[in-house]
C-alpha positions as CSV (number, residue, x, y, z in Angstrom):
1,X,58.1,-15.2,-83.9
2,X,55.5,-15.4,-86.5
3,X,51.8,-14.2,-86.2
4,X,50.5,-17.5,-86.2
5,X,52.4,-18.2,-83.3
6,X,51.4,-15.8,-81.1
7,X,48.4,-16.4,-81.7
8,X,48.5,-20.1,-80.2
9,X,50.2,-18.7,-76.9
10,X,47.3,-15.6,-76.6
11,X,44.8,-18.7,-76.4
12,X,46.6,-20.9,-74.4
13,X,46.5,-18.1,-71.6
14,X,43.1,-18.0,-72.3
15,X,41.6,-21.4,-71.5
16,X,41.4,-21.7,-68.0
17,X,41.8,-24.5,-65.3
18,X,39.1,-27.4,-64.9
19,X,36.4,-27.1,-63.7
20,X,36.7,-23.7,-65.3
21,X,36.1,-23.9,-69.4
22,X,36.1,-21.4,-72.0
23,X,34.2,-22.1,-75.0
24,X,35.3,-21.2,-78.7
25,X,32.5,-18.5,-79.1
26,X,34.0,-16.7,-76.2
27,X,37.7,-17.2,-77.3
28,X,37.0,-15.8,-80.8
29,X,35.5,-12.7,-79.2
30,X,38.6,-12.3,-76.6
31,X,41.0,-13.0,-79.9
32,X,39.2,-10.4,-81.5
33,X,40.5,-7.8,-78.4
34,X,43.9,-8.7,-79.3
35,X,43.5,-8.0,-82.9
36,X,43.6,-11.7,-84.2
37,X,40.3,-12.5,-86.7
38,X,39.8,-16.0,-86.4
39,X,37.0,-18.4,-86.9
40,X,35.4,-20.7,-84.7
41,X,36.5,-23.6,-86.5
42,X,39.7,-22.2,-87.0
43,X,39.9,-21.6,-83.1
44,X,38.7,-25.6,-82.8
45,X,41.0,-26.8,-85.2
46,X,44.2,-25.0,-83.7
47,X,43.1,-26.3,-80.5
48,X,42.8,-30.0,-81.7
49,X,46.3,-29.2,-82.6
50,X,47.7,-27.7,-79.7
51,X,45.8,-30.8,-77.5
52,X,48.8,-32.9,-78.3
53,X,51.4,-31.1,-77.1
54,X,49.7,-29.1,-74.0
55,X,47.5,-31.3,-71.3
56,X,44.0,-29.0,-72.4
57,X,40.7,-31.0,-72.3
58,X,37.3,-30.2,-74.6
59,X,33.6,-31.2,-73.7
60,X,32.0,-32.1,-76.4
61,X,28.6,-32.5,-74.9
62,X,27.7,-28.6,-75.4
63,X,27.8,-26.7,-78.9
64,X,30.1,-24.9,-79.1
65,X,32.6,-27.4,-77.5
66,X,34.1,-26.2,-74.1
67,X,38.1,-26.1,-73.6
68,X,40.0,-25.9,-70.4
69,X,43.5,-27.2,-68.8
70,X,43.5,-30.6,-67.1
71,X,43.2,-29.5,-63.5
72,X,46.6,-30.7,-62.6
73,X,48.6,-29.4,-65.2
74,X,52.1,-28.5,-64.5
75,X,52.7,-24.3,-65.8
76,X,55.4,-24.8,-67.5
77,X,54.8,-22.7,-70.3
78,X,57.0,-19.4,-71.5
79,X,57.7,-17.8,-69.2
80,X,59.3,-20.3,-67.0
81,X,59.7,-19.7,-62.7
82,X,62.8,-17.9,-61.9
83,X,64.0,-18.4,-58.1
84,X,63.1,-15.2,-56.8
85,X,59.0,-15.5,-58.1
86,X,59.7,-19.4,-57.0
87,X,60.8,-18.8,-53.6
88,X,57.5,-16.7,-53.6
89,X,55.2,-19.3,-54.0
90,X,57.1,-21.4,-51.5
91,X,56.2,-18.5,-48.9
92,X,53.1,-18.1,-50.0
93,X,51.6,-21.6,-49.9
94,X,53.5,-21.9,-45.7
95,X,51.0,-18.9,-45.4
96,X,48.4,-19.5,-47.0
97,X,48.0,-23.3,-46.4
98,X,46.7,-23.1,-42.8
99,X,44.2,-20.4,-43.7
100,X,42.4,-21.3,-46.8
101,X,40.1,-24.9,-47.7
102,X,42.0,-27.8,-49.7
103,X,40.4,-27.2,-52.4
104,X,40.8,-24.0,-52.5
105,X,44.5,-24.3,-52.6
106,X,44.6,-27.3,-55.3
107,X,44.2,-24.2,-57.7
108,X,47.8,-23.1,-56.5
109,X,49.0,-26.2,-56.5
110,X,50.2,-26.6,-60.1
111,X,52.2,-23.2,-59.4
112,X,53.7,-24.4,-56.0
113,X,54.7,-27.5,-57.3
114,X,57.2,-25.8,-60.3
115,X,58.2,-23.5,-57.8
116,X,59.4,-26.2,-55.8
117,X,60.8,-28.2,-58.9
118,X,63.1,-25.1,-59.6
119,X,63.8,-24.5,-56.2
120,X,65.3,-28.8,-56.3
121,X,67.0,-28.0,-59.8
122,X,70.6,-28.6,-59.8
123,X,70.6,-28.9,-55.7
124,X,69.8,-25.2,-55.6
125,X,70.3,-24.5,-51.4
126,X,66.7,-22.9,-51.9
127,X,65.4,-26.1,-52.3
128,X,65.3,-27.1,-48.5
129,X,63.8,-23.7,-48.2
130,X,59.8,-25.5,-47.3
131,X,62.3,-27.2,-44.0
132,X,63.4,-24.2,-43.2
133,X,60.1,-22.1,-42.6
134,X,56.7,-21.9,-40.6
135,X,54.2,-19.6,-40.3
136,X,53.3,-19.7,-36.3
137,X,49.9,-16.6,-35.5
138,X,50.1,-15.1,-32.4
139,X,47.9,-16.1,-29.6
140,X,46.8,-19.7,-28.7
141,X,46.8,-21.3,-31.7
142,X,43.2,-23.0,-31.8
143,X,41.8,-24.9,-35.2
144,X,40.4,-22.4,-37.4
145,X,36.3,-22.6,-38.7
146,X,36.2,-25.0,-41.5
147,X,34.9,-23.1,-44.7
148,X,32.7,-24.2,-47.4
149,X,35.0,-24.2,-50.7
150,X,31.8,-23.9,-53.4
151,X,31.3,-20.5,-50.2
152,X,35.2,-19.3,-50.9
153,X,35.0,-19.6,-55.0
154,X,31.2,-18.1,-55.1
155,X,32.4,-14.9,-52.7
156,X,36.2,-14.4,-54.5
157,X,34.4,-14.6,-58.0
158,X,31.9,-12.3,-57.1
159,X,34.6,-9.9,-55.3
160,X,36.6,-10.0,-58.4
161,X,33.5,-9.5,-61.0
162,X,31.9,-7.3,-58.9
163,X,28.6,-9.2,-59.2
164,X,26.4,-10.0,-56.1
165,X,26.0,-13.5,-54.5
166,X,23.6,-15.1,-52.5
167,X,24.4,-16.6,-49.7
168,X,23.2,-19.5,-46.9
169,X,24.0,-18.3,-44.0
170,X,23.3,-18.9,-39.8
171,X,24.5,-15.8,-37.8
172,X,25.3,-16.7,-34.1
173,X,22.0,-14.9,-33.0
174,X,19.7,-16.1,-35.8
175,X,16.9,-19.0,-34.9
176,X,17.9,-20.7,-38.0
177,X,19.8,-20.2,-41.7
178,X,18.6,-17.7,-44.0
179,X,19.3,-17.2,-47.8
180,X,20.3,-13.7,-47.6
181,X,21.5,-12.0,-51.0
182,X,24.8,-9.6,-50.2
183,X,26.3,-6.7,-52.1
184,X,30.2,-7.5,-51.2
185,X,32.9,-4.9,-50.8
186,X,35.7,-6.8,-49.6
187,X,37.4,-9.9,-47.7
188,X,39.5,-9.5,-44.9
189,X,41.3,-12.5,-43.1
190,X,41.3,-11.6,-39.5
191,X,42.8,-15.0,-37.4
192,X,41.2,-17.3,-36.8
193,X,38.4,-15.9,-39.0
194,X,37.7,-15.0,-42.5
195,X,35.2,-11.9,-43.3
196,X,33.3,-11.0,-46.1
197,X,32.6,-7.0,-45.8
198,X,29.2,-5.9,-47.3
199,X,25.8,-5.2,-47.3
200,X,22.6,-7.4,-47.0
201,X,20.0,-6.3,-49.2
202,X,16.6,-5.1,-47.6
203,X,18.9,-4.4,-44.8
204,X,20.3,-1.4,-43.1
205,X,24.6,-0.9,-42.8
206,X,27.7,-2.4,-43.7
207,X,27.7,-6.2,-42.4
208,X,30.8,-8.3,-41.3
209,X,29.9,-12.3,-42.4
210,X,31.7,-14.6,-41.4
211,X,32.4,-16.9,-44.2
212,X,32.5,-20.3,-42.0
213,X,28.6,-19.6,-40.6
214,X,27.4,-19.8,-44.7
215,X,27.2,-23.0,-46.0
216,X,26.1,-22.4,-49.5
217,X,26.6,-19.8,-52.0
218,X,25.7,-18.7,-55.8
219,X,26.6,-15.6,-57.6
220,X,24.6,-13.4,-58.9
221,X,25.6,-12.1,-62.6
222,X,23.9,-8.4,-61.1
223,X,26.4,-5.3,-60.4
224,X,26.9,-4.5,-57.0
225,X,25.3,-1.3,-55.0
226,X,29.0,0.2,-53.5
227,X,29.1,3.4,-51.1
228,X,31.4,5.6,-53.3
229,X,32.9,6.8,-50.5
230,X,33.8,3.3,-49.3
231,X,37.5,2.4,-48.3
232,X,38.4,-1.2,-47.1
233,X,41.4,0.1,-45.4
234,X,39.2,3.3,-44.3
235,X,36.6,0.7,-42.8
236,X,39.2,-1.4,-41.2
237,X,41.5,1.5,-39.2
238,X,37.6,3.1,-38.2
239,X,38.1,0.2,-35.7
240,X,35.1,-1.8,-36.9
241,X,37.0,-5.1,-36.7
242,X,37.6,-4.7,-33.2
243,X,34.2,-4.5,-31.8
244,X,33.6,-1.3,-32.1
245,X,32.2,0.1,-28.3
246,X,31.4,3.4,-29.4
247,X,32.3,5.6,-33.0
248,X,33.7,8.1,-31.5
249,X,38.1,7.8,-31.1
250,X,40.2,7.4,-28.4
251,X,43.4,9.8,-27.6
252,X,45.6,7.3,-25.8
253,X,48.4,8.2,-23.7
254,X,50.7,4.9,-22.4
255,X,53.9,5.2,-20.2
256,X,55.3,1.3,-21.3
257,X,58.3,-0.7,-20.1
258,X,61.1,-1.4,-22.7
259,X,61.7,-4.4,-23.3
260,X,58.8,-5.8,-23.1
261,X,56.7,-3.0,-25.3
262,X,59.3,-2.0,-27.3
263,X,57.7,-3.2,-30.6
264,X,55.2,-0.6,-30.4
265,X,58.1,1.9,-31.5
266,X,58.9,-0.2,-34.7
267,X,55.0,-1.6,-34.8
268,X,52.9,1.7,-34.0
269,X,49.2,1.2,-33.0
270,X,48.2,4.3,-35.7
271,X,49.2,7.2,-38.0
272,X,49.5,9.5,-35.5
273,X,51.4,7.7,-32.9
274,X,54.3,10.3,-31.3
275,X,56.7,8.3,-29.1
276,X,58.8,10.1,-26.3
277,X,61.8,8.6,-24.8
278,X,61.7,8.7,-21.0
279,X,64.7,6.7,-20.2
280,X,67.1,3.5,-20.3
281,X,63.9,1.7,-19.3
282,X,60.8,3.8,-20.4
283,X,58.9,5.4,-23.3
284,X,55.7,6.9,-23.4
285,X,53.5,6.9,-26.5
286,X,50.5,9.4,-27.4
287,X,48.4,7.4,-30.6
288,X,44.4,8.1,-31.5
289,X,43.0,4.4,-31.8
290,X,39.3,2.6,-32.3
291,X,37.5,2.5,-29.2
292,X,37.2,-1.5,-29.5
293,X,36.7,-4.5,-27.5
294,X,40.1,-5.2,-28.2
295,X,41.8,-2.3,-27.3
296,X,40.4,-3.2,-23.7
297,X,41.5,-6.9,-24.0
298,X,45.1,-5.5,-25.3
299,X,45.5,-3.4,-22.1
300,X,44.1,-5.7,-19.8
301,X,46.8,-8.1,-21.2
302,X,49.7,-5.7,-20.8
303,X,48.7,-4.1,-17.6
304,X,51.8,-5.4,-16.2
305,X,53.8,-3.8,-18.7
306,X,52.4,-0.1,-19.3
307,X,50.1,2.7,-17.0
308,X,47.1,4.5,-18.7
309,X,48.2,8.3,-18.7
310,X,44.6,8.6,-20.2
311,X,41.9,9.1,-21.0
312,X,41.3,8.6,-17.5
313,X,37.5,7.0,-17.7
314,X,39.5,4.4,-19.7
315,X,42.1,3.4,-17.4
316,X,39.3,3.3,-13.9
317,X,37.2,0.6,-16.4
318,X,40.8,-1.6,-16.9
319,X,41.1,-1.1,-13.4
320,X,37.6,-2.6,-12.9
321,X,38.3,-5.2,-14.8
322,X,41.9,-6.1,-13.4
323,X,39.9,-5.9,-9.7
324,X,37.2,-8.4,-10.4
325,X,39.5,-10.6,-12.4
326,X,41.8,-10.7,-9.3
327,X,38.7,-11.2,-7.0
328,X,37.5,-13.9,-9.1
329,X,40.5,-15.5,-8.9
330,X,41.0,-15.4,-5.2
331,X,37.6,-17.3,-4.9
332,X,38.2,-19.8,-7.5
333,X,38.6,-23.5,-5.3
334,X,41.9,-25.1,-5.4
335,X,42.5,-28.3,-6.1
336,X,44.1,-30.4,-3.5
337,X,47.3,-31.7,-4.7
């Protein structure tokens, strides 16, 4: 393949997707990484020329002139969607799709459309794959929080750029919205919810913010101020996303009923979980866990199904709250039929 050539296709995976544009001072510079020396109106006029053959758009209102791809343009460039990356994006956008804004997933749809277009060549049996699959969360299933697109873009970029962004945003026990500028660290998609982990600045600790209670954002092109000792995953298996009670762990010791626990033997609740065989019909577990709201919730739930071998303050509070749930229930009225 000649120089000239390669060229072309380095650029071409350098102009981004409308609304996004590049312009021809910034693709000179980035051609420059790759070792091609090229002028600006060399860059313009090879872009002019590529324009008829590839669906890339220029605004010619700003000097230099901006570039992008139309925003619905098919990716059907080298190197083409084999099935396996195909069926992929077919899995993907079932997941994905009930989590995340429309227009938030319009920038995926060029890429799940192909994928769908090889999956239908020559009646491939993958085709009626999108049939064939749903993506059902556990629990009851309510509507998720709407979330603000312009919110989603501003957060990812800044995520990915490591930049700052300012957000405006109503926490559940604030009087009213505040523009609040945040140091982000991470995103973490907890259903129904979606969570931007970070810091406020002018505040004190790591804040959890959830994205559908800010209804405006902007980045802000300043580096963020990151813990070095900071660990998403660290930060997530600390129990904080469970409403932490107290920092301090909990050794839990559970005698559960096969079948209906078994999938805490292939599913373990931590690292360090040791599981014992009892017999045909019971297995004990021994795990160190967050000492979270939900851990209380997830025991209430399966009191039916499992005894709390300890720590014994733990299992008298369940029992508690197994006692006054059954009282309350007892008192409720019933309805005559």
């Amino acid at each position: 393949m000649s120089n000239t050539a390669v060229r072309y296709l380095t650029m071409l995976r350098m102009v981004p997707r409308f609304p996004k544009s590049i312009t021809t001072t910034e693709l000179a510079e980035r051609l420059d990484d790759h070792g091609f020396t090229v002028t600006m109106r060399s860059i313009q006029r090879d872009l002019e020329k590529l324009s008829i053959d590839f669906p890339l758009l220029v605004d010619e209102d700003t000097r230099p002139f901006r570039w992008s791809f139309q925003r619905d343009a098919t990716m059907d460039i080298i190197p083409a969607i084999d099935l396996p990356a195909a069926l992929t994006f077919e899995l993907a956008k079932a997941y994905l799709s009930p989590m995340l804004p429309p227009r938030a997933l319009s920038h995926l749809k060029p890429h799940f459309d192909e994928a769908h277009r090889t999956l239908l060549r020559e009646k491939n049996p993958l085709g009626q794959w999108p049939n064939r699959v749903r993506v059902i969360n556990r629990g009851l299933g309510g509507k998720r929080p709407d979330i603000d697109a312009d919110v989603l873009e501003t957060v990812t970029e800044a995520l990915l750029r490591e930049y700052q962004c300012q957000l405006t945003y109503q926490a559940r026990n604030w009087p009213e919205p505040e523009v609040i500028r945040v140091h982000p660290f991470g995103l973490i998609f907890r259903d129904p919810n979606v969570y931007l982990i970070g810091t406020i600045e002018g505040r004190e600790g790591i804040r959890q913010l959830v994205l559908h209670r800010a209804s405006a954002g902007e980045l802000v092109e300043e580096p963020v101020e990151r813990p070095d000792d900071f660990d998403l995953d660290l930060y997530i298996y600390s129990g904080a996303m469970g409403m932490l009670k107290s920092k301090k762990p909990v050794f839990l010791e559970l005698r559960c009923d096969k079948p209906a626990l078994n999938h805490l033997i292939e599913a373990p609740l931590g690292f360090d979980q040791i599981t014992r065989e009892i017999d045909d019909q019971t297995f004990e577990i021994t795990v160190t866990v967050g000492d979270t709201q939900d851990l209380r919730w997830w025991l209430t739930a399966q009191a039916v199904h499992c005894d709390i071998l300890g720590p014994e303050w733990l299992r008298d509070e369940i029992e508690t709250t197994l006692q006054k749930g059954l009282n309350r229930t007892r008192q409720s009225p019933s309805q005559e039929s």
